[in-house]
C-alpha positions as CSV (number, residue, x, y, z in Angstrom):
1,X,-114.8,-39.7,-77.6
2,X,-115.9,-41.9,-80.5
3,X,-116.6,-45.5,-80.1
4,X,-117.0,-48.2,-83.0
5,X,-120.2,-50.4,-81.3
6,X,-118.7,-53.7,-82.7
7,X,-115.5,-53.3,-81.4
8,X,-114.6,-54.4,-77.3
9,X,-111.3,-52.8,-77.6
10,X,-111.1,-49.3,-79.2
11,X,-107.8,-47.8,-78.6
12,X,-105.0,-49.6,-79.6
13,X,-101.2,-49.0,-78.7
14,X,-97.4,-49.6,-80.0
15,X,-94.7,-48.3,-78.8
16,X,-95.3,-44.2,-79.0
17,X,-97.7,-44.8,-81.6
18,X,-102.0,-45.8,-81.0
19,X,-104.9,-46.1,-83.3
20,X,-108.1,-44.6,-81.7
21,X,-111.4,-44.4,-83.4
22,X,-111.5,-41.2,-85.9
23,X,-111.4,-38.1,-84.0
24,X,-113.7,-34.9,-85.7
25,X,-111.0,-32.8,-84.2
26,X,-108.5,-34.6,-87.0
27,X,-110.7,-34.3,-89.8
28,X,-109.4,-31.1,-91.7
29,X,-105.9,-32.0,-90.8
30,X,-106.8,-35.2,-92.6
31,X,-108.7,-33.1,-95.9
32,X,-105.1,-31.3,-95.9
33,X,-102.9,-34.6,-96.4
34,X,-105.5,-36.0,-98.5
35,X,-105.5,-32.6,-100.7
36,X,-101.5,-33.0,-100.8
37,X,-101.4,-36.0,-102.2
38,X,-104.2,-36.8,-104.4
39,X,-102.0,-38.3,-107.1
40,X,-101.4,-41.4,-104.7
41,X,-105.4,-42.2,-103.7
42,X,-108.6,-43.0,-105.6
43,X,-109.6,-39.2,-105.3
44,X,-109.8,-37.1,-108.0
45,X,-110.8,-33.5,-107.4
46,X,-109.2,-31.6,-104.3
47,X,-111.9,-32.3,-100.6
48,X,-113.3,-28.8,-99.7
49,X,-114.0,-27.9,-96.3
50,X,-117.3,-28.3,-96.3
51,X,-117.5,-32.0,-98.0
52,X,-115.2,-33.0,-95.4
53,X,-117.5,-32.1,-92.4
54,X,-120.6,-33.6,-94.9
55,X,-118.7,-36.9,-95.1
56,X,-117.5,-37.2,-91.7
57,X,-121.1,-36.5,-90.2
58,X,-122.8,-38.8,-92.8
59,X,-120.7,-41.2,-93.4
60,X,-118.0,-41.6,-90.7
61,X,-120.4,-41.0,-87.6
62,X,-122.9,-43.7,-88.7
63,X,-119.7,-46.0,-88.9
64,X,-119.6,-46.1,-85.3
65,X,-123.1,-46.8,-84.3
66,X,-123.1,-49.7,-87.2
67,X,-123.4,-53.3,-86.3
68,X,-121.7,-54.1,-89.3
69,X,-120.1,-51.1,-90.6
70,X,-118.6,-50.7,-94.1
71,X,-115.5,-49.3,-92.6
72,X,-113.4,-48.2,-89.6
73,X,-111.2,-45.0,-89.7
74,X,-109.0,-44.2,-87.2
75,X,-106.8,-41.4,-85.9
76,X,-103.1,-42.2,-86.0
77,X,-101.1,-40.7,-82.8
78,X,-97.5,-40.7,-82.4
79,X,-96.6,-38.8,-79.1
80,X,-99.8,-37.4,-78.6
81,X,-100.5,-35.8,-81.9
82,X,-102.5,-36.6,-85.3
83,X,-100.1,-37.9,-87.9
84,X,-102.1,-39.8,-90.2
85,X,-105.0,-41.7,-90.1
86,X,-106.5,-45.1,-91.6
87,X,-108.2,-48.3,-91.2
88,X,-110.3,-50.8,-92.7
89,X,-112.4,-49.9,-95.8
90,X,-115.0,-52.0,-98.7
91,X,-115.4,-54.3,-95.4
92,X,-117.3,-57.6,-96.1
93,X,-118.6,-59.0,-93.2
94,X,-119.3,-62.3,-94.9
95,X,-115.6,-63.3,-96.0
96,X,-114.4,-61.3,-93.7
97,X,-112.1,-59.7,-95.8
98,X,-111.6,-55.5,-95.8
99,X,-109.2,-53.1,-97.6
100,X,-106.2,-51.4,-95.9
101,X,-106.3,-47.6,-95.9
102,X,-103.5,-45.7,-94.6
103,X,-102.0,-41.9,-95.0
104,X,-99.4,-39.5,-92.5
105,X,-98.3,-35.8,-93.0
106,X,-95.9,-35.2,-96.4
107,X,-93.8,-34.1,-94.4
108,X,-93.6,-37.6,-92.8
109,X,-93.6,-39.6,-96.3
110,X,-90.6,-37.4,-97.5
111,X,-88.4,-39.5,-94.8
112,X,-88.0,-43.0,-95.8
113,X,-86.9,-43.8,-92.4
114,X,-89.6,-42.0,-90.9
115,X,-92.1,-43.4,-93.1
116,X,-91.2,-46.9,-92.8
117,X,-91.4,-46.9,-88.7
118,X,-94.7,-44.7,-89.1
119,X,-96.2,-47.8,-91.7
120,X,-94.6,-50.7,-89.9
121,X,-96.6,-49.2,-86.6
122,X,-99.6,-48.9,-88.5
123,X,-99.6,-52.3,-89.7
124,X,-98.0,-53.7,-86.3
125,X,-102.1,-51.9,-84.9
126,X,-104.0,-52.5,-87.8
127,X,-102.9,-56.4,-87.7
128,X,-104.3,-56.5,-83.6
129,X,-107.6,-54.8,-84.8
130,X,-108.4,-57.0,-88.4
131,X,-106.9,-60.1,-87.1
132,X,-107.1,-60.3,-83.1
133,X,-110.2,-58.4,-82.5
134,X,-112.4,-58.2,-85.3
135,X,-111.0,-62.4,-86.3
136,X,-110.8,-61.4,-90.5
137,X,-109.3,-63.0,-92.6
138,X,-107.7,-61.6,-94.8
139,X,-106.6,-57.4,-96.0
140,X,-106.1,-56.6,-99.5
141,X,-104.5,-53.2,-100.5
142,X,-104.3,-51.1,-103.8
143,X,-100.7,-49.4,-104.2
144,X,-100.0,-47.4,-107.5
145,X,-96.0,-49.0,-108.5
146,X,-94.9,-45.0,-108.2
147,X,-94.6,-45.6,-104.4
148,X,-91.6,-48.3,-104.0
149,X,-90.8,-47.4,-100.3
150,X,-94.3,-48.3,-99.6
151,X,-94.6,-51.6,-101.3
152,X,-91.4,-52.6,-100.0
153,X,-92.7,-52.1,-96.5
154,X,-96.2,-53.9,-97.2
155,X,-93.8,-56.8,-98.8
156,X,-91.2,-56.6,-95.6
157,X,-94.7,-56.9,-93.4
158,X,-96.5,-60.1,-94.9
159,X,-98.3,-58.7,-98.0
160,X,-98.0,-60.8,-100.7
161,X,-98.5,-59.5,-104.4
162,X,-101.7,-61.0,-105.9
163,X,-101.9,-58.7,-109.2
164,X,-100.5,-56.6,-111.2
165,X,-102.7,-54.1,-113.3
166,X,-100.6,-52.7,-115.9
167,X,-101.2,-49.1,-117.3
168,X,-104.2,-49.2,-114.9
169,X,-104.3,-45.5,-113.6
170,X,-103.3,-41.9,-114.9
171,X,-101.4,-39.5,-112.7
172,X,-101.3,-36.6,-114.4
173,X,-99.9,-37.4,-118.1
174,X,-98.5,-41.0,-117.3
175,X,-100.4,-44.6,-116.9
176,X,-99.2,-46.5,-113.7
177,X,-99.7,-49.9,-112.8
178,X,-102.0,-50.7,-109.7
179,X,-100.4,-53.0,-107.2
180,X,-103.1,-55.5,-105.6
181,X,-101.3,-56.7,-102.5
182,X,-103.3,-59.0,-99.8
183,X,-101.9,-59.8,-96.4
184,X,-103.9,-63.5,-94.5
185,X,-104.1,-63.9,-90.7
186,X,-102.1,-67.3,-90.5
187,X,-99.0,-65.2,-91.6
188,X,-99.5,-62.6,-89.2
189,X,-100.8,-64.2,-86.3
């Protein structure tokens, strides 16, 4: 089992749903959703087999031994099984400020209902890890605007809109605006 060093607590549970430290076993699932839906993440060729062993064994495996690492990924379990995964990314240690990752199964994001639990969850852990354990600050998060179920949940759970990028990214033959949203710990805590 994997083990971030700077963290006391590694698994961390909600109702049927946990967060526990980035499991290698989930890690082509993980290629797969990120493969699906490229249009909605800073990614711009499809992630082959291959670079997704490279990157989990030189960049997600140091993670954990890291004093200070630059992020935290986590497994997402709802009954037992992989659903999505995310975490805390572009960490600075000094403000203590980090960026909110987060992605589930299409089939998951296709049911708004579903969806929404499956994020609220998410947040509902991520909030005990950035602002319990680890004592941050403050999480920012990049949304392109073609996901409105997604910003409304962000905006239902405390993230407040800090800036609007207009035209800012292309998906496929259209410019989107980029959403910077940032959630602080006095609203969540």
């Amino acid at each position: 089992m994997n083990r971030y060093k700077i963290l006391k607590k590694q698994n961390f549970s909600f109702q049927n749903y946990k967060l526990v430290p980035i499991r290698e076993e989930d890690i082509q699932l993980i290629k797969n959703w990120r493969n699906d839906q490229i249009d909605i993440l800073r990614q711009e060729e499809s992630i082959t087999r291959e670079q997704q062993i490279d990157y989990y064994n030189q960049v997600i495996k140091k993670s954990f031994s890291d004093e200070k690492p630059s992020l935290m990924l986590f497994s997402f379990i709802h009954n037992d099984s992989c659903i999505g995964y995310g975490g805390l990314t572009n960490i600075d240690w000094n403000t203590k400020n980090a960026e909110l990752s987060f992605l589930v199964d299409i089939d998951r994001t296709s049911d708004p209902k579903m969806y929404e639990n499956d994020f609220t969850s998410f947040l509902h852990l991520i909030f005990e890890l950035t602002f319990n354990e680890l004592n941050f600050a403050r999480i920012l998060t990049e949304t392109y605007d073609v996901r409105p179920v997604h910003i409304s949940i962000l905006e239902k759970n405390g993230f407040l809109l800090e800036k609007r990028l207009k035209q800012h990214k292309r998906i496929h033959d259209t410019l989107v605006d980029v959403l910077i949203h940032s959630c602080v710990k006095n609203v969540k805590s």
